[in-house]
N, C-alpha and C positions, 0 to 999 in steps of 0.2 A: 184743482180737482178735475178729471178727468172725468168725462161722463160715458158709463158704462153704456154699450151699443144694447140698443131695443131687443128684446126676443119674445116669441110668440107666445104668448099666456098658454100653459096645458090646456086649459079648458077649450080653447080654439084648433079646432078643425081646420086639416090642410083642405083649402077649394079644390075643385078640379083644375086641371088646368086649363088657365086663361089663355095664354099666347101660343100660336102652333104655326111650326113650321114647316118647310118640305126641303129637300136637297133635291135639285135638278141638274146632274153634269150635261152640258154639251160639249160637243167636237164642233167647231163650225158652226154652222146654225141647228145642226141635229142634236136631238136625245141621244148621248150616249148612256146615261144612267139614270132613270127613276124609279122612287119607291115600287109599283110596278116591276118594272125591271131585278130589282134588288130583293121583290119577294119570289119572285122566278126561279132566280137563280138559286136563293136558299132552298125552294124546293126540290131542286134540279138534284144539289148536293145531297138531299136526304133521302130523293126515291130512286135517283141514276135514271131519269126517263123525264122525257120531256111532255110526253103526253099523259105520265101520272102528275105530273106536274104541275098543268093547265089543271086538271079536273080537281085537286087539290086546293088550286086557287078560282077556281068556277070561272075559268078564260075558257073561250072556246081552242078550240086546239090550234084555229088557223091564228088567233090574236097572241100564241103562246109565239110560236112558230115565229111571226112578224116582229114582236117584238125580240124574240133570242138572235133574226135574223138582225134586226138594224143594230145591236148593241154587237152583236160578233162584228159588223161591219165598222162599227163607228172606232173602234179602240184599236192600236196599232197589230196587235195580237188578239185572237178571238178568245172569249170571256169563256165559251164551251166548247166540246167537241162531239157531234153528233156518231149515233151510228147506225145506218138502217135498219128498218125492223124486218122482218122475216121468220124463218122456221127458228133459227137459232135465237130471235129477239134483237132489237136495238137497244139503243141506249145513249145516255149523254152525260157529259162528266166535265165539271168546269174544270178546266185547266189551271196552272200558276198563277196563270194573270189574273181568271175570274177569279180565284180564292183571294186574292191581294186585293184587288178592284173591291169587293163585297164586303172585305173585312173594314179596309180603310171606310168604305162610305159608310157601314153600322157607325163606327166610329164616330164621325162625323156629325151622323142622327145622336147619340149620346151626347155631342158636345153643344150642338145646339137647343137640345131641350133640355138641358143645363144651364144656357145661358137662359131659355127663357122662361125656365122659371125663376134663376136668379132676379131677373129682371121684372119680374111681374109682383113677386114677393118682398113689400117694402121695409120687412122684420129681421132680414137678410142682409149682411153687408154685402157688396158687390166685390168682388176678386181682384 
């Protein structure tokens, strides 16, 4: 007789979650990718401005700037592309790379708070 795997009684409530993680890419010893970083950038994609961007995610415009500066730097190809502002307006617009880069590390955030909730949830078989 085979014994049927545990499952969680209806009456029990999923906790919040217990275990939390982060994704940190470096190049080298630098940040090329953090959360930070990765929520910039999804801004970037939705408002095409780097400095509605910052004020979307309440970064001051020079920690938006620093940080779009070191991630264009750290990756072999820059993540955006900037463009001056003026009478006609700037603007910035993640390039192939950054849509690939941003997508892959969501991806990534999904697979590890996956694992850990598998992992934290003993009513669960594990994978």
């Amino acid at each position: 007789m085979n014994p049927r795997p545990k499952k969680r009684p209806p009456s029990v409530k999923r906790q919040p979650r217990m275990l939390r993680g982060q994704i940190w890419v470096e190049a080298g010893s630098k940040a090329a990718l953090t959360e930070a970083g990765a929520d910039l950038l999804d801004q970037i994609a939705v408002s095409g401005s780097l400095s509605e961007a910052a004020r979307q995610l309440r970064y001051s415009y020079r920690r938006a700037w620093m940080l779009l500066d070191a991630m264009n730097h750290a990756w072999p190809r820059p993540l955006v592309i900037t463009a001056t502002g003026g009478q006609g307006g700037g603007g910035a617009l993640l390039t192939e790379t950054g849509r690939h880069v941003l997508r892959v590390y969501r991806d990534l955030q999904l697979q590890l708070e996956h694992l850990l909730d598998v992992a934290a949830d003993p009513f669960e078989p594990l994978p």
